[in-house]
Every structure is written in C-alpha cells, then in structure tokens.
MIBAFI-341054 format. One record per residue: residue in one letter; x, y, z of N, C-alpha, C, O in turn; residue number from 1. Coordinates in nm, 4 decimals. Example, Ala and Ser with C-alpha at 12.3 -4.5 7.8 and 13.67 -1.06 7.14 Angstrom:
A:1.3190:-0.5690:0.7800:1.2300:-0.4500:0.7800:1.3200:-0.3300:0.7800:1.4236:-0.3319:0.8465:1
S:1.2850:-0.2250:0.7080:1.3670:-0.1060:0.7140:1.2900:0.0030:0.7870:1.3409:0.1138:0.8039:2
! end
This chain:
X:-11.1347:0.3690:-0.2349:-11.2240:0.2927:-0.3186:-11.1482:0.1693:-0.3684:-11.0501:0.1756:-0.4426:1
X:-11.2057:0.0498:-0.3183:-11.1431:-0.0995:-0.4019:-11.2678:-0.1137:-0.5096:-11.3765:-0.0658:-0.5419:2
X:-11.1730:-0.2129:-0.5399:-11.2618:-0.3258:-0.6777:-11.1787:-0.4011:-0.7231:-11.0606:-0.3817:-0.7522:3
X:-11.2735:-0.5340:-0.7325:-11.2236:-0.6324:-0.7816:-11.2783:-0.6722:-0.9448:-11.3865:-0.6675:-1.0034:4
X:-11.1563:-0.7079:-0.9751:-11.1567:-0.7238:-1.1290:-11.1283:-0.8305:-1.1751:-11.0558:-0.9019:-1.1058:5
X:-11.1822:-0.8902:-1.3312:-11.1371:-1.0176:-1.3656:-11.0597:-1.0142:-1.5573:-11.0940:-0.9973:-1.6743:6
X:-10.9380:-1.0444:-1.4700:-10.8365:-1.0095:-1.6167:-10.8067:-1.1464:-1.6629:-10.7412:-1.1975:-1.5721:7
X:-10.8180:-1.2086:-1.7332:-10.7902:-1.3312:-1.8114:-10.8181:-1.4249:-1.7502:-10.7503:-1.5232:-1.7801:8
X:-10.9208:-1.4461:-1.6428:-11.0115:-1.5410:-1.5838:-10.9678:-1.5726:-1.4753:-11.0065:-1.6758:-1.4207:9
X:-10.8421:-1.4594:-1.3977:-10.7851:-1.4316:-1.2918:-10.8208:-1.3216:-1.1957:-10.7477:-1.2229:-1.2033:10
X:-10.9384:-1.3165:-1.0880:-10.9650:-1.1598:-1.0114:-10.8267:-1.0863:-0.8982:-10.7433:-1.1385:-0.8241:11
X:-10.8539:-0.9694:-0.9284:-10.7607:-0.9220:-0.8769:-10.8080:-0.7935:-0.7842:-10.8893:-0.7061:-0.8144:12
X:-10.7482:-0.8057:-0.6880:-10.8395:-0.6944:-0.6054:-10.7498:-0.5460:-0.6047:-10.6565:-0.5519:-0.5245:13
X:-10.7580:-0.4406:-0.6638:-10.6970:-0.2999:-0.6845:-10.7913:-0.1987:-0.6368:-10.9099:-0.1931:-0.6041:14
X:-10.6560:-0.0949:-0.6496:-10.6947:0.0288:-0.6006:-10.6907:0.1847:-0.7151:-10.6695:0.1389:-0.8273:15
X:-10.6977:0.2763:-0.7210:-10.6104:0.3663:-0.7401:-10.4830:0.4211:-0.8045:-10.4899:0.5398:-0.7727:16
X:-10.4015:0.4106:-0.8564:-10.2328:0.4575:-0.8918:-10.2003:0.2943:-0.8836:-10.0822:0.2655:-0.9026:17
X:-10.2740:0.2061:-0.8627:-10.1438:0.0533:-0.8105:-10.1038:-0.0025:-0.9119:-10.1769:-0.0209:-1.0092:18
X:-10.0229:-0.0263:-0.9082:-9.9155:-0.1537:-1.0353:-9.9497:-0.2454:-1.0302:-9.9669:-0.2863:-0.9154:19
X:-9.9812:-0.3355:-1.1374:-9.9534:-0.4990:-1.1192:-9.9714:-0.5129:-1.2317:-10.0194:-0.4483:-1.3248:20
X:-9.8869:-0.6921:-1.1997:-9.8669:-0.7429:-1.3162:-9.9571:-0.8469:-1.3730:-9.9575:-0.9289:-1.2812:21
X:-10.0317:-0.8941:-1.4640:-10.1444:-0.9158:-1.5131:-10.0738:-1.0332:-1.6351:-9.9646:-1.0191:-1.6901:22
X:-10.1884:-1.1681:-1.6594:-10.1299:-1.2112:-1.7946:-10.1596:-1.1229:-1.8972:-10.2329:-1.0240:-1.8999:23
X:-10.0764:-1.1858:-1.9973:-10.0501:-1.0847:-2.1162:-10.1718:-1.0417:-2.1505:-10.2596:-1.1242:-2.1758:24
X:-10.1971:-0.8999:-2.1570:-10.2816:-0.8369:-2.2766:-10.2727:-0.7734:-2.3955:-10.1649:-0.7226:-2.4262:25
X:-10.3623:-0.7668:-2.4659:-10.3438:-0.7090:-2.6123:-10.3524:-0.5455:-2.5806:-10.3890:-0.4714:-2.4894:26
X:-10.2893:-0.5359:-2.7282:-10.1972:-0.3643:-2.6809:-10.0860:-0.3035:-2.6859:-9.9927:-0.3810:-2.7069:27
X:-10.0508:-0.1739:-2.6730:-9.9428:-0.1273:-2.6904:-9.8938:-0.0836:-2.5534:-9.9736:-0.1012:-2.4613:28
X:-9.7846:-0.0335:-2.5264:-9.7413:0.0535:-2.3920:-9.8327:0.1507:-2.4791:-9.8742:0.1493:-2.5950:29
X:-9.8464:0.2482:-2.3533:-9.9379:0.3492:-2.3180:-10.1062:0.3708:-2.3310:-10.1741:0.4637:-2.2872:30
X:-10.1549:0.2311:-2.4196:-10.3111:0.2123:-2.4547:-10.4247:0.2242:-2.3036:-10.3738:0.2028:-2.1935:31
X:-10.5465:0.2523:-2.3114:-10.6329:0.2299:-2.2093:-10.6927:0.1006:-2.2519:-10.7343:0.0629:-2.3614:32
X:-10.6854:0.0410:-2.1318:-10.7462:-0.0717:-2.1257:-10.9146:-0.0617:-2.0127:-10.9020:0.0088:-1.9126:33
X:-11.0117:-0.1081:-2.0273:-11.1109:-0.1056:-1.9367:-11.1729:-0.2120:-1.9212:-11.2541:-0.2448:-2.0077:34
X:-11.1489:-0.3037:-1.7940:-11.1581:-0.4152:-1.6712:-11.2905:-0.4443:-1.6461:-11.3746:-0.3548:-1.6379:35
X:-11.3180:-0.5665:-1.6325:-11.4082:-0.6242:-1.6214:-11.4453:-0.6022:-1.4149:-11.3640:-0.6320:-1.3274:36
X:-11.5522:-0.5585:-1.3969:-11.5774:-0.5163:-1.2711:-11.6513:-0.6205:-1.1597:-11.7669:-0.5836:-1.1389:37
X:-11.6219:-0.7150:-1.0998:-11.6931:-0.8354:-1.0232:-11.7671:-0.7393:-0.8927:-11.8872:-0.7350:-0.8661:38
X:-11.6748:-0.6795:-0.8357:-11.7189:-0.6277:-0.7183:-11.6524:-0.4449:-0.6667:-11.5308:-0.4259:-0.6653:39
X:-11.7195:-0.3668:-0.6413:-11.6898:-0.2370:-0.5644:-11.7268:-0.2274:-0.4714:-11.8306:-0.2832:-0.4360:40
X:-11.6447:-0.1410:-0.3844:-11.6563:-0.0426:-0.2589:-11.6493:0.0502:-0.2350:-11.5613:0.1041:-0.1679:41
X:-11.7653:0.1079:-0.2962:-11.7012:0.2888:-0.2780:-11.7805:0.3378:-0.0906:-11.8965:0.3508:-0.0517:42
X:-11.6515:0.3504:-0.0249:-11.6987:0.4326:0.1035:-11.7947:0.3383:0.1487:-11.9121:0.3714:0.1653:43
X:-11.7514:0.2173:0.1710:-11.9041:0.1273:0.2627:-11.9741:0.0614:0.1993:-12.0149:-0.0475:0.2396:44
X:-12.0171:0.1336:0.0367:-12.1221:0.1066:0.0193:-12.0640:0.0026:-0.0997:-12.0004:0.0473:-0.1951:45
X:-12.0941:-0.1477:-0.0833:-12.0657:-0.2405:-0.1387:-12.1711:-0.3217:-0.2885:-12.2804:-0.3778:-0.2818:46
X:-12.1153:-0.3058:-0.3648:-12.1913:-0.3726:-0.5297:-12.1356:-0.4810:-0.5887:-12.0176:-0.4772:-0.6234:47
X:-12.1975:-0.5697:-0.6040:-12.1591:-0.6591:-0.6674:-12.2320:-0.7309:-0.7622:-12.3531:-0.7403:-0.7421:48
X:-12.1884:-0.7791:-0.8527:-12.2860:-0.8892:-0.9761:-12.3139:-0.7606:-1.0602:-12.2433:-0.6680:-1.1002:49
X:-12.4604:-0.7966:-1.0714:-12.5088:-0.7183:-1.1850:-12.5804:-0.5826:-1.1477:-12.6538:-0.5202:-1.2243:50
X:-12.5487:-0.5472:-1.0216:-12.5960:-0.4304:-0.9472:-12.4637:-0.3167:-0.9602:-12.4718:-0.1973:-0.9314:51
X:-12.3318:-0.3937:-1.0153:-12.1976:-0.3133:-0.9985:-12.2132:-0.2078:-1.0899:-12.1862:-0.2597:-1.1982:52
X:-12.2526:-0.0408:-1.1172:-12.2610:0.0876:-1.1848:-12.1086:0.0840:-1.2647:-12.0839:0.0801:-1.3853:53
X:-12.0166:0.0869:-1.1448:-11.8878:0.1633:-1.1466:-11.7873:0.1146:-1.2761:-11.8236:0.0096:-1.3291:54
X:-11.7046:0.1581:-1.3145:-11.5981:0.0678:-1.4065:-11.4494:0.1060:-1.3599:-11.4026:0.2002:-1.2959:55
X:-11.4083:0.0178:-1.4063:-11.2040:0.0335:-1.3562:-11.1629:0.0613:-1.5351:-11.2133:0.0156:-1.6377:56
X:-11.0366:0.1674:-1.5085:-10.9742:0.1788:-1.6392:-10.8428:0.1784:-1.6124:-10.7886:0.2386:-1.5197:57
X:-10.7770:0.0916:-1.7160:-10.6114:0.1271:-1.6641:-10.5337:0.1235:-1.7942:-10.5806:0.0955:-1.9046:58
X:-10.3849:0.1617:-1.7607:-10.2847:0.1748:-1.8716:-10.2013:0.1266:-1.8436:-10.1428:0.1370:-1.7358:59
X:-10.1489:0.0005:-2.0175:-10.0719:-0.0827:-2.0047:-9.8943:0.0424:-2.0294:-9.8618:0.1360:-2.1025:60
X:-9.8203:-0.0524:-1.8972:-9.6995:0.0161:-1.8778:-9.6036:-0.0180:-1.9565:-9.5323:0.0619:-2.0172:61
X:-9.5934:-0.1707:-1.9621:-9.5055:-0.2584:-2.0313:-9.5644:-0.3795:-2.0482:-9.6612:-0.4302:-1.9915:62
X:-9.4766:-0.4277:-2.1531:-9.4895:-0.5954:-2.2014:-9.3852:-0.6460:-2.0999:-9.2832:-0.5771:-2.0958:63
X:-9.3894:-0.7485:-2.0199:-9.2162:-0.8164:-1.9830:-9.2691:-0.9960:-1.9606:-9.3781:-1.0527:-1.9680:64
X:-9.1476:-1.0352:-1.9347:-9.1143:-1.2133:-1.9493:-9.1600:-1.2132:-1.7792:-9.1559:-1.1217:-1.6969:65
X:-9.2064:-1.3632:-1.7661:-9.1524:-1.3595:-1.5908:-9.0705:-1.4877:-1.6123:-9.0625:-1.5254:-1.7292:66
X:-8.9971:-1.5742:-1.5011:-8.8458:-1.5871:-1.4867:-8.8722:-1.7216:-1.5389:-8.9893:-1.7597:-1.5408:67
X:-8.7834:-1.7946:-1.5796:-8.7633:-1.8611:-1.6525:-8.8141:-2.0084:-1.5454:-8.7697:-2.0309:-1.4329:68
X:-8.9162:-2.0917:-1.6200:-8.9830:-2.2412:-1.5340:-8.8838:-2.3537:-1.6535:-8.8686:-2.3529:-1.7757:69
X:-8.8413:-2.4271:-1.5598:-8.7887:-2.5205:-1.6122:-8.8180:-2.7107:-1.5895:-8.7767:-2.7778:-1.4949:70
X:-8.8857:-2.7514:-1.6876:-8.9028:-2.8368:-1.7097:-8.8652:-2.9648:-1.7660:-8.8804:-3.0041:-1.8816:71
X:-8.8032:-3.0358:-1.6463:-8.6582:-3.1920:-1.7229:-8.7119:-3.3026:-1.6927:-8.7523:-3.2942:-1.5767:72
X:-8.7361:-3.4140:-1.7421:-8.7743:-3.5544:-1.7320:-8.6600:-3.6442:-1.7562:-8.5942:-3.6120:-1.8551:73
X:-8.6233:-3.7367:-1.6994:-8.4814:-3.8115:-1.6875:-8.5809:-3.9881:-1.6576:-8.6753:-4.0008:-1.5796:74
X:-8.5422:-4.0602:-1.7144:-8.5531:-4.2100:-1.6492:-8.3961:-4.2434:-1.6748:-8.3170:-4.2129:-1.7641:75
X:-8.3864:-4.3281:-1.5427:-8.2722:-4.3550:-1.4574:-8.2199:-4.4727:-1.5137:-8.3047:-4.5614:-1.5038:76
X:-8.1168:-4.5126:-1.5687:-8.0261:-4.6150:-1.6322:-8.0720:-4.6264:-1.8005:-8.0261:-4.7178:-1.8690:77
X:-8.1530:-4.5389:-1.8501:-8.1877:-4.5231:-2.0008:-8.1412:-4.5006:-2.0636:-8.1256:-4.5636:-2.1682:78
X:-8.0727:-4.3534:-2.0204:-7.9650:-4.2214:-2.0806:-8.0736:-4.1576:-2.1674:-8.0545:-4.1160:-2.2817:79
X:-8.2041:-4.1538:-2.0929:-8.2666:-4.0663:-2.1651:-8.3199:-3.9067:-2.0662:-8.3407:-3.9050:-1.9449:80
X:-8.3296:-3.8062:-2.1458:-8.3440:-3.6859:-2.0667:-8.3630:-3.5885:-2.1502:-8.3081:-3.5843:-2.2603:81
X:-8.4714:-3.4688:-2.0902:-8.5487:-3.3749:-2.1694:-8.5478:-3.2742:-2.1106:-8.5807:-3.2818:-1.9923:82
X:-8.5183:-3.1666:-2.1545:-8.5632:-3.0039:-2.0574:-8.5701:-2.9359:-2.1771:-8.5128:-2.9449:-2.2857:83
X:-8.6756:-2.8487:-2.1171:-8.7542:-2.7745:-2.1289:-8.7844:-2.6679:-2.0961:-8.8339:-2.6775:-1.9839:84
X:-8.7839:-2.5685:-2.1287:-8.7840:-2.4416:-2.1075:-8.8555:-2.3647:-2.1032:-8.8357:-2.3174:-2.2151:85
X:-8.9928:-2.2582:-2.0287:-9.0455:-2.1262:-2.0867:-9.0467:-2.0103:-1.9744:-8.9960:-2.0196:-1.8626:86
X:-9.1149:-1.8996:-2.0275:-9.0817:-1.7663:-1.9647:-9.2367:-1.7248:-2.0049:-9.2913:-1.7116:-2.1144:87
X:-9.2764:-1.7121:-1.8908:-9.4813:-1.6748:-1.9137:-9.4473:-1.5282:-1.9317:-9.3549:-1.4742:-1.8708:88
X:-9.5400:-1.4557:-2.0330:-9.5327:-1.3638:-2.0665:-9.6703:-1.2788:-1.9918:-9.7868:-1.3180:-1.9850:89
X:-9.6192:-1.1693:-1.9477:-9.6919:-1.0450:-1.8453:-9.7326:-0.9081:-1.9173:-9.6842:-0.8660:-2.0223:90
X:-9.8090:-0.8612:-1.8571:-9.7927:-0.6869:-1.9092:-9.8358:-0.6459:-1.7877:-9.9171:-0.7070:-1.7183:91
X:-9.7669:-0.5125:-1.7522:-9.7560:-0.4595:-1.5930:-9.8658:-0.3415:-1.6598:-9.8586:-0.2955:-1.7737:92
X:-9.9659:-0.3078:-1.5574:-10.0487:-0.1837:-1.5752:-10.1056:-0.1361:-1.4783:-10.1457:-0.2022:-1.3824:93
X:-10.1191:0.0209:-1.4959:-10.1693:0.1318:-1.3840:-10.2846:0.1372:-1.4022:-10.3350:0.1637:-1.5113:94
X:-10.3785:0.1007:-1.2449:-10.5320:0.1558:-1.2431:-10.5497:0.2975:-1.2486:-10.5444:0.3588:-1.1419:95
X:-10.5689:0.3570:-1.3501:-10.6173:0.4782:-1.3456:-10.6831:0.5836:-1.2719:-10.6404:0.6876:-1.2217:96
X:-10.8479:0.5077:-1.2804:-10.9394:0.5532:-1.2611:-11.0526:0.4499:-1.2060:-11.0815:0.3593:-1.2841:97
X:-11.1256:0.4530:-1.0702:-11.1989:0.3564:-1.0246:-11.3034:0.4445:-1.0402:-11.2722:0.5169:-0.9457:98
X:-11.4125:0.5010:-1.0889:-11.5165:0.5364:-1.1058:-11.6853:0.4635:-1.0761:-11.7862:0.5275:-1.1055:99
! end
C-alpha cells in the first residue's frame, strides 16, 4: 500500500515502517502525528482528491540539523565580504500505519 502525502507544502510518496526526513514539525520524539492524504493505492485500487477514505499516521523519531549551507558575498577590490551561515532544521519520522 503507497500514499502520497503533503507535509509542509512538500508531497512525499511513503510506505509502511519507512523513514524520512520531513521539514520541521511540531512535537515531541515519540508523539503521533497524522498526514495529510493527496493520493492512495491500496492493491490497484487508486483514490485521490476528495474521494481519498484512507489516512497515514506516523511517529516523530527525532528533531536533527541538516548540514550546514553557506552563504558569502565578496566585491572584488572593496575589502568588503559577508558569510553567512545556516543549518535547516528536520524531524525524521516512521509511517506507522497506512489505513
């Protein structure tokens, strides 16, 4: 059974037991979270829009950083120069239950 889901205005297509990492959501480690449902497939039989029954539920695993984007602006014979730094923040979570 797939389904596609839409987590912070990003769809993501899951399964079952799968991991991924998602922008940040609100929450603790171990909370249920329950996913916004665009499209299912259970066995063939395909739903989508406002015909979709089914719902996705999952549990947030962790909070974590992803790797560091770095951002420098320099003009050339000025001696001027800027960097910049951030680390987009994630939370990794298990699909539970595709129902």
């Amino acid at each position: 059974m797939i389904a596609v889901v839409k987590i912070a205005g990003q769809q993501f297509k899951v399964e079952k037991d799968q991991t991924l990492y998602v922008p940040h959501l609100p929450g603790n480690a171990g909370d249920a979270v329950a996913l916004d449902v665009l499209l299912m497939d259970a066995g063939g039989k395909v739903s989508m829009g406002s015909s979709v029954s089914g719902s996705v539920k999952a549990e947030i695993l962790d909070h974590v950083k992803g790797d560091t984007v770095i951002a420098y602006k320099q003009k050339r014979r000025k001696g001027f120069h800027k960097k910049k730094g951030h680390r987009t923040a994630y939370t990794k979570i298990k699909v539970t239950q595709i129902a």
